[in-house]
mmCIF file of the C-alpha atoms, coordinates in Angstrom:
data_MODEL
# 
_entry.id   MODEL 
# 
loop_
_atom_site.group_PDB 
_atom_site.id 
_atom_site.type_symbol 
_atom_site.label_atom_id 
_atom_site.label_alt_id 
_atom_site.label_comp_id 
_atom_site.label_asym_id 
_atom_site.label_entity_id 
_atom_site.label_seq_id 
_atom_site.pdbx_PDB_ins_code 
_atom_site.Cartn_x 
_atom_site.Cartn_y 
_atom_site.Cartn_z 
_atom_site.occupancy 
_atom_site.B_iso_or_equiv 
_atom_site.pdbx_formal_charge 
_atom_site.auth_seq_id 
_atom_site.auth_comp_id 
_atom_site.auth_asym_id 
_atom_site.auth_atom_id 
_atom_site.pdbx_PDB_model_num 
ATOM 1   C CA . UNK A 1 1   ? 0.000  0.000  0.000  1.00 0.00 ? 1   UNK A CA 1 
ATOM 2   C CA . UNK A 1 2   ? 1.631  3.359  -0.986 1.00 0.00 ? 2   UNK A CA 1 
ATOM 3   C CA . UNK A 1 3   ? 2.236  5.662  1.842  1.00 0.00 ? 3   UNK A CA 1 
ATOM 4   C CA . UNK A 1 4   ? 3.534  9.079  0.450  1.00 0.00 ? 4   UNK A CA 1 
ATOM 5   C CA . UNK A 1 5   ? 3.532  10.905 -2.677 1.00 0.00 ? 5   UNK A CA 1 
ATOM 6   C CA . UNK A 1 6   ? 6.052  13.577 -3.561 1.00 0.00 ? 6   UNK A CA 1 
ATOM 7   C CA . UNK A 1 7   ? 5.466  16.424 -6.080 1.00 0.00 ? 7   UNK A CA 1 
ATOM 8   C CA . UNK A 1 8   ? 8.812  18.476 -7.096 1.00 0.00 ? 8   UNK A CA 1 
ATOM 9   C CA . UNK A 1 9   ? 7.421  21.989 -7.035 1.00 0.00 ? 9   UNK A CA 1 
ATOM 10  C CA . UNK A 1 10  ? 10.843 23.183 -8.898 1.00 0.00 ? 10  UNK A CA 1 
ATOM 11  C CA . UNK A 1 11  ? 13.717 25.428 -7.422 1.00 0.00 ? 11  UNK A CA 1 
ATOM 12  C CA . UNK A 1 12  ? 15.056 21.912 -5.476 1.00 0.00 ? 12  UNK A CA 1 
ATOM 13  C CA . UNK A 1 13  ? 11.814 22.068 -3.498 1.00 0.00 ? 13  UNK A CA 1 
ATOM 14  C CA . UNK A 1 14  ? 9.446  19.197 -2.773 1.00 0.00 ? 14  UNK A CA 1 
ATOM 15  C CA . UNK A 1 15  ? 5.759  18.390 -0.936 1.00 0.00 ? 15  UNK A CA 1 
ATOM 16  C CA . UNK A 1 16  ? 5.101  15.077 0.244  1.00 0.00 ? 16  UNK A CA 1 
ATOM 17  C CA . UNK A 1 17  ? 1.534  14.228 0.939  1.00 0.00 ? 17  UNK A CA 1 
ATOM 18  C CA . UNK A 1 18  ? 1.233  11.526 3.875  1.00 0.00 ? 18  UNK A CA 1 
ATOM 19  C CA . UNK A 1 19  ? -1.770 9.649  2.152  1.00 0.00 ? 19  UNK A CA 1 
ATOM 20  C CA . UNK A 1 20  ? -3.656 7.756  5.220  1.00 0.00 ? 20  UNK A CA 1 
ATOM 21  C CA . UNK A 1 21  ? -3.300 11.464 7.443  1.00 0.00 ? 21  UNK A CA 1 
ATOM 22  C CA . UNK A 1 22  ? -3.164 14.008 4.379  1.00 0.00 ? 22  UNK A CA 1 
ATOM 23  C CA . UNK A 1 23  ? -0.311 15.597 5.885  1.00 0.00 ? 23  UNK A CA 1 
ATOM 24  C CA . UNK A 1 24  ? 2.187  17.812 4.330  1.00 0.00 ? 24  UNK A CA 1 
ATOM 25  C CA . UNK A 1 25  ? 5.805  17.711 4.861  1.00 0.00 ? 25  UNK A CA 1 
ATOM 26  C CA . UNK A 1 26  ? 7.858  20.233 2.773  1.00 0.00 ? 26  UNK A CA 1 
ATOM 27  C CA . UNK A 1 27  ? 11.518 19.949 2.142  1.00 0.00 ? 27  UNK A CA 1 
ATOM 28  C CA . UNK A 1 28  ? 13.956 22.106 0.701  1.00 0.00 ? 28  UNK A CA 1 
ATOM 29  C CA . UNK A 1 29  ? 17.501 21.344 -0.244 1.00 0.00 ? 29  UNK A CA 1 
ATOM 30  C CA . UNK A 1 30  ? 20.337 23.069 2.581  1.00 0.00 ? 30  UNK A CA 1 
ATOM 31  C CA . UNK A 1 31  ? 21.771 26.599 1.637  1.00 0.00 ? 31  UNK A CA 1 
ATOM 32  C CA . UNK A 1 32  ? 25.257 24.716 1.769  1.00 0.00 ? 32  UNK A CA 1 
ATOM 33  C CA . UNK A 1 33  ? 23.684 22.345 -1.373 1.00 0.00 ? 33  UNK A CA 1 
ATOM 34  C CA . UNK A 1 34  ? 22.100 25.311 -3.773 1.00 0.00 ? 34  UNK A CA 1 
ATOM 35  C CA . UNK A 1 35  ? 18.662 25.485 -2.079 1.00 0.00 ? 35  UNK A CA 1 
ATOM 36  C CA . UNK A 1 36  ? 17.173 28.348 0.390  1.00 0.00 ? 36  UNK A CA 1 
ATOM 37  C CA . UNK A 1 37  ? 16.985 26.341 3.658  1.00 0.00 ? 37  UNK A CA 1 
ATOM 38  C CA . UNK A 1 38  ? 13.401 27.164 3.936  1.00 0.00 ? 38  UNK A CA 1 
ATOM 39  C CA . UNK A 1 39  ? 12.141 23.803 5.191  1.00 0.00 ? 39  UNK A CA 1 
ATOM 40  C CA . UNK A 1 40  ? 13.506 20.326 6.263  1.00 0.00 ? 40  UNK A CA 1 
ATOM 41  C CA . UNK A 1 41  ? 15.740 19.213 3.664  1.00 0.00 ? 41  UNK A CA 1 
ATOM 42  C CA . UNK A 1 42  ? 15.797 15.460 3.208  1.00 0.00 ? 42  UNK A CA 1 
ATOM 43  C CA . UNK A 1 43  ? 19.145 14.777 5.088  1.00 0.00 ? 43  UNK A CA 1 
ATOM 44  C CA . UNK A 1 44  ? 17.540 16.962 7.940  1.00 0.00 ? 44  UNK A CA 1 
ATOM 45  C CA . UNK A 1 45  ? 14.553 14.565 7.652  1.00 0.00 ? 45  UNK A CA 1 
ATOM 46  C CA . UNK A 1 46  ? 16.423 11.327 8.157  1.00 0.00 ? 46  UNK A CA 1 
ATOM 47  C CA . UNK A 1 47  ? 18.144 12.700 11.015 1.00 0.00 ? 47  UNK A CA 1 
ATOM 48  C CA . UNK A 1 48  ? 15.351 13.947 12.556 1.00 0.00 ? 48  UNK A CA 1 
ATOM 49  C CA . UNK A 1 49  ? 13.447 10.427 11.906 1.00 0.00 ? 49  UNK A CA 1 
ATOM 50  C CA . UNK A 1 50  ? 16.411 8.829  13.579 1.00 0.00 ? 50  UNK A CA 1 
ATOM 51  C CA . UNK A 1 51  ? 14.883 10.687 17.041 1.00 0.00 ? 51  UNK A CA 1 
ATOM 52  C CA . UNK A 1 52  ? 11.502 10.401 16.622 1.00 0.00 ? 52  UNK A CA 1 
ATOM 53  C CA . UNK A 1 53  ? 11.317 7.072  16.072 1.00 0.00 ? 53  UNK A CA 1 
ATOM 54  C CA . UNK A 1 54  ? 13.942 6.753  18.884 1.00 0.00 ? 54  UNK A CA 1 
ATOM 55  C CA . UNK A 1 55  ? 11.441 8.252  21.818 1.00 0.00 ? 55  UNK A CA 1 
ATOM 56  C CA . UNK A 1 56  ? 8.543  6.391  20.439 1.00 0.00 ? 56  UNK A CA 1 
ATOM 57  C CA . UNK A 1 57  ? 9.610  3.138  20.742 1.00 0.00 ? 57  UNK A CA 1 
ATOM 58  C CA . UNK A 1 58  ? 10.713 4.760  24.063 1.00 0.00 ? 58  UNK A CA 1 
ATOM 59  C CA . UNK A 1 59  ? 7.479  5.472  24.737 1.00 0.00 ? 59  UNK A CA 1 
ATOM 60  C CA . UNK A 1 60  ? 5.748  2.051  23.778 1.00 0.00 ? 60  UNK A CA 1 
ATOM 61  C CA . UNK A 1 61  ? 8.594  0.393  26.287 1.00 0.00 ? 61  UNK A CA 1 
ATOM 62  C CA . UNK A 1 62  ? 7.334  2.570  29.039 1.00 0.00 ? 62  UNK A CA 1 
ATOM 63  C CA . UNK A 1 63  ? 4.014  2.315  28.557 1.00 0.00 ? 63  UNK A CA 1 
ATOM 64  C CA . UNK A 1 64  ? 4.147  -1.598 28.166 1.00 0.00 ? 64  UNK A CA 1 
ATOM 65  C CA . UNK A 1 65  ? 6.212  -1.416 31.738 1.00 0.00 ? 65  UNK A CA 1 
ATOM 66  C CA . UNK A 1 66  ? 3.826  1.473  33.436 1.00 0.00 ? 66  UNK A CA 1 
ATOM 67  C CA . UNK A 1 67  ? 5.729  4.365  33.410 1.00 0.00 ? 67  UNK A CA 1 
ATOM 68  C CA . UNK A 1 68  ? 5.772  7.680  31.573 1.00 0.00 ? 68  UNK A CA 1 
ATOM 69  C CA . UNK A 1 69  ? 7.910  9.530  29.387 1.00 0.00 ? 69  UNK A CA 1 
ATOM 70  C CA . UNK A 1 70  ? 5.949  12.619 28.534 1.00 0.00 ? 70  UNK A CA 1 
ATOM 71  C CA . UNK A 1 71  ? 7.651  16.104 28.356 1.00 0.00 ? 71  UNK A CA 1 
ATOM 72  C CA . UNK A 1 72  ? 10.977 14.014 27.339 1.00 0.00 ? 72  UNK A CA 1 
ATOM 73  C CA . UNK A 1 73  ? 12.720 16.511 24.486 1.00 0.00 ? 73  UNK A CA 1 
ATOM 74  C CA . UNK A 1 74  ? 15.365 15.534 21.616 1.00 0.00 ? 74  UNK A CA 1 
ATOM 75  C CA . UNK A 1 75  ? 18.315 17.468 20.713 1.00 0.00 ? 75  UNK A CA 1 
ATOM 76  C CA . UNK A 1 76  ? 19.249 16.262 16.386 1.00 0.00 ? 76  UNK A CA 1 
ATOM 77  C CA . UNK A 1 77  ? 22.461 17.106 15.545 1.00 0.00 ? 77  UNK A CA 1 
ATOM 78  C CA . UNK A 1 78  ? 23.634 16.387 11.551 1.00 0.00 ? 78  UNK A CA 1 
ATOM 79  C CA . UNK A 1 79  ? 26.616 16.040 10.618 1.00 0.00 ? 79  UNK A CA 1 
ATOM 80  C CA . UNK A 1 80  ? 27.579 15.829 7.047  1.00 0.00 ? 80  UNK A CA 1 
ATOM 81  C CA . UNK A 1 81  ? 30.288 14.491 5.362  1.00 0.00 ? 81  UNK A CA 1 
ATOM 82  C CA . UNK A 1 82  ? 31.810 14.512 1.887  1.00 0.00 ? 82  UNK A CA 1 
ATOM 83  C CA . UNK A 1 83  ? 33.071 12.224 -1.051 1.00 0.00 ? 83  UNK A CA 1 
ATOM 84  C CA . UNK A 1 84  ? 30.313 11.052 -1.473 1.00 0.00 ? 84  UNK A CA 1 
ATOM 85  C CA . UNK A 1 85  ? 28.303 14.200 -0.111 1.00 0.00 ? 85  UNK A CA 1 
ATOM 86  C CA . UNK A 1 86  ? 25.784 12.184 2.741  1.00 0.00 ? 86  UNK A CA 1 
ATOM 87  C CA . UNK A 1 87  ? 24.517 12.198 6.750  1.00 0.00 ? 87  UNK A CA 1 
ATOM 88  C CA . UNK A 1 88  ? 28.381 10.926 8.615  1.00 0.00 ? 88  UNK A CA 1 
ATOM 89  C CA . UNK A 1 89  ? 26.948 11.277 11.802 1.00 0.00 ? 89  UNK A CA 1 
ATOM 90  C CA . UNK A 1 90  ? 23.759 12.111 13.691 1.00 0.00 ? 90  UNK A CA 1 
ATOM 91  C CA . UNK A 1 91  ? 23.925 12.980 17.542 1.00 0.00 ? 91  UNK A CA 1 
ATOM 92  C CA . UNK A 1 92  ? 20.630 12.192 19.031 1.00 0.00 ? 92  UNK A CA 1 
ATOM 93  C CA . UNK A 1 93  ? 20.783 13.651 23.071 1.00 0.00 ? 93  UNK A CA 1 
ATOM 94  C CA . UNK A 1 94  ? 17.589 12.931 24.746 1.00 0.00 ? 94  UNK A CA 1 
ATOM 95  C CA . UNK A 1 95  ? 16.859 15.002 28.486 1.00 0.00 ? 95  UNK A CA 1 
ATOM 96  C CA . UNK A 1 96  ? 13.781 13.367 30.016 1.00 0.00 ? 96  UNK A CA 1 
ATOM 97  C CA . UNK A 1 97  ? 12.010 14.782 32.687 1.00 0.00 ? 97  UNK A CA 1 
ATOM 98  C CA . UNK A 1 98  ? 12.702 14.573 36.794 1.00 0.00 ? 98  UNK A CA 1 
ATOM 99  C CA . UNK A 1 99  ? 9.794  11.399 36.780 1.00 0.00 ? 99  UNK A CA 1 
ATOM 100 C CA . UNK A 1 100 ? 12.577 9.438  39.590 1.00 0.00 ? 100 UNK A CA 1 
ATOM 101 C CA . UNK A 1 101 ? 12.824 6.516  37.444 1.00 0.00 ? 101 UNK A CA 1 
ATOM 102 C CA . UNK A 1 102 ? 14.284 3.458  38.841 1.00 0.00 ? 102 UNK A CA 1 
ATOM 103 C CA . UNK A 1 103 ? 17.736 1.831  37.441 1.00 0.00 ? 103 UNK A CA 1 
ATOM 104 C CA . UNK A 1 104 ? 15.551 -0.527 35.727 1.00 0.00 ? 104 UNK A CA 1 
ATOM 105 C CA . UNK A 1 105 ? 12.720 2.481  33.810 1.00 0.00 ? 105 UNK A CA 1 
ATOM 106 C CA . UNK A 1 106 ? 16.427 3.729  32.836 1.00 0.00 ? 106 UNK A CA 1 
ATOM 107 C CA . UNK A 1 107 ? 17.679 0.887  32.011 1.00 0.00 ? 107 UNK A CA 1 
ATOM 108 C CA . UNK A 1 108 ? 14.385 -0.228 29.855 1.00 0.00 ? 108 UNK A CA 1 
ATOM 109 C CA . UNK A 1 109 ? 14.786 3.102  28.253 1.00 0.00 ? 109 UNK A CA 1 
ATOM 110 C CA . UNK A 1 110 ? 18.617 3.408  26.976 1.00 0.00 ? 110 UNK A CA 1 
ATOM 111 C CA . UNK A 1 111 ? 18.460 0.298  25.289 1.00 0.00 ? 111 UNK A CA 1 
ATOM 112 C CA . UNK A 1 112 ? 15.008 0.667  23.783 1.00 0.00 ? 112 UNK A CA 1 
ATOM 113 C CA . UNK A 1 113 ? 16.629 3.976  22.017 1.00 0.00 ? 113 UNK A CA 1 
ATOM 114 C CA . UNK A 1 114 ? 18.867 1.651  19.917 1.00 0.00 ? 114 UNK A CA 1 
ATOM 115 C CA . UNK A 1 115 ? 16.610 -0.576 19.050 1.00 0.00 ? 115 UNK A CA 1 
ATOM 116 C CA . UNK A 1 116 ? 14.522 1.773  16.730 1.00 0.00 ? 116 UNK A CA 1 
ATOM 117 C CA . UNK A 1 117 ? 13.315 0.618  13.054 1.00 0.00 ? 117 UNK A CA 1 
ATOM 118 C CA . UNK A 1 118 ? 14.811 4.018  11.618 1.00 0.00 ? 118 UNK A CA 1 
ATOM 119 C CA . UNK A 1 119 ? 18.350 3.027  13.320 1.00 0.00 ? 119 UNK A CA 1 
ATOM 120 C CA . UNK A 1 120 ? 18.389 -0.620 12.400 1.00 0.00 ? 120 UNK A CA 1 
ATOM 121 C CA . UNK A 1 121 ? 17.461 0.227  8.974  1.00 0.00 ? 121 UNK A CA 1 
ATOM 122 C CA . UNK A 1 122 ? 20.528 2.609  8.312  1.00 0.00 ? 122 UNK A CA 1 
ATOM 123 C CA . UNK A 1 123 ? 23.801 1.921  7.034  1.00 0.00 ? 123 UNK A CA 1 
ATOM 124 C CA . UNK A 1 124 ? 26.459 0.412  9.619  1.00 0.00 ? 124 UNK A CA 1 
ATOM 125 C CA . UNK A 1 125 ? 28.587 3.472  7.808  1.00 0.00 ? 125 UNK A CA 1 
ATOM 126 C CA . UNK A 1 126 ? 26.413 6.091  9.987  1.00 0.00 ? 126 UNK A CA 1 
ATOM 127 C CA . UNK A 1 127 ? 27.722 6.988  13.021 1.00 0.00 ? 127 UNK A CA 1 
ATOM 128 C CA . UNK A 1 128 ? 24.745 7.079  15.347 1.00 0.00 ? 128 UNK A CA 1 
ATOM 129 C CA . UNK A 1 129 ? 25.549 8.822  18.556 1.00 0.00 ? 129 UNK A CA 1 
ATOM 130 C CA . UNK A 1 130 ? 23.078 8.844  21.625 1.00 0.00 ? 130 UNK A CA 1 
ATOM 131 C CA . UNK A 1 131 ? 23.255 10.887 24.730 1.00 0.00 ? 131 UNK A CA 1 
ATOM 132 C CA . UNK A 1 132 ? 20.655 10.252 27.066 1.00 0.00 ? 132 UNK A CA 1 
ATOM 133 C CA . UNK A 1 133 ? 19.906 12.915 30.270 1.00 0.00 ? 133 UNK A CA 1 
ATOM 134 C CA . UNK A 1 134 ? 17.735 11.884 33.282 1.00 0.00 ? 134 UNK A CA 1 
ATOM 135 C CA . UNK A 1 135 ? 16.465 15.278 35.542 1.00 0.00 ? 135 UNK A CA 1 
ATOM 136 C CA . UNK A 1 136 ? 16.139 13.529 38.835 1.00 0.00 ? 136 UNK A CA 1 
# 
């Protein structure tokens, strides 16, 4: 079943309809790479994918053990590298919220952050750094 469709709108801008929510993502490419930097470009995208889908499977862990992660917040560094031009890094630094979680909520949640579809599905090549910061 398709799930997006993409329309180039021209001057190395794009609109991708999310077909189930009708959503609209734009992207643009980076000022560093000819574009405007007016929206997400598409290395921004997978970065930012890498921490989203990083503190949800966070948050299906803690609710399937009965604790809470709301309020948590995601730095996304990108870090780009050359020959060939591409993502060499991405430094994902989560700071969740004073909640006093137990060794074990922490535990259950720093290993649940690598376990992510987006960061099993990327190239061993891509550094993937995580930082993760508990308030209490």
């Amino acid at each position: 079943m398709e799930t997006s469709r993409v329309t180039y709108l021209g001057d190395l801008r794009t609109e991708a309809l999310h077909l189930k929510s009708g959503q609209i993502i734009f992207t643009d490419a980076p000022v560093d790479n000819q574009g405007k930097g007016e929206a997400f470009s598409p290395t921004d995208l997978l970065a930012t994918s890498l921490g989203v889908c990083a503190i949800t499977v966070v948050g299906i862990a803690a609710r399937t053990h009965g604790f809470n992660v709301d309020g948590a917040t995601i730095k996304i560094t990108k870090i780009m590298a050359s020959e060939p031009r591409r993502v060499g890094e991405v430094v994902v630094e989560f700071d969740f919220p004073a909640a006093n979680y137990s060794d074990k909520e922490k535990a259950i949640i720093t290993n649940t952050i690598k376990t992510c579809p987006v960061s099993q599905s990327l190239s061993p090549n891509l550094k993937q750094t995580f930082i993760v910061n508990f308030s209490d």
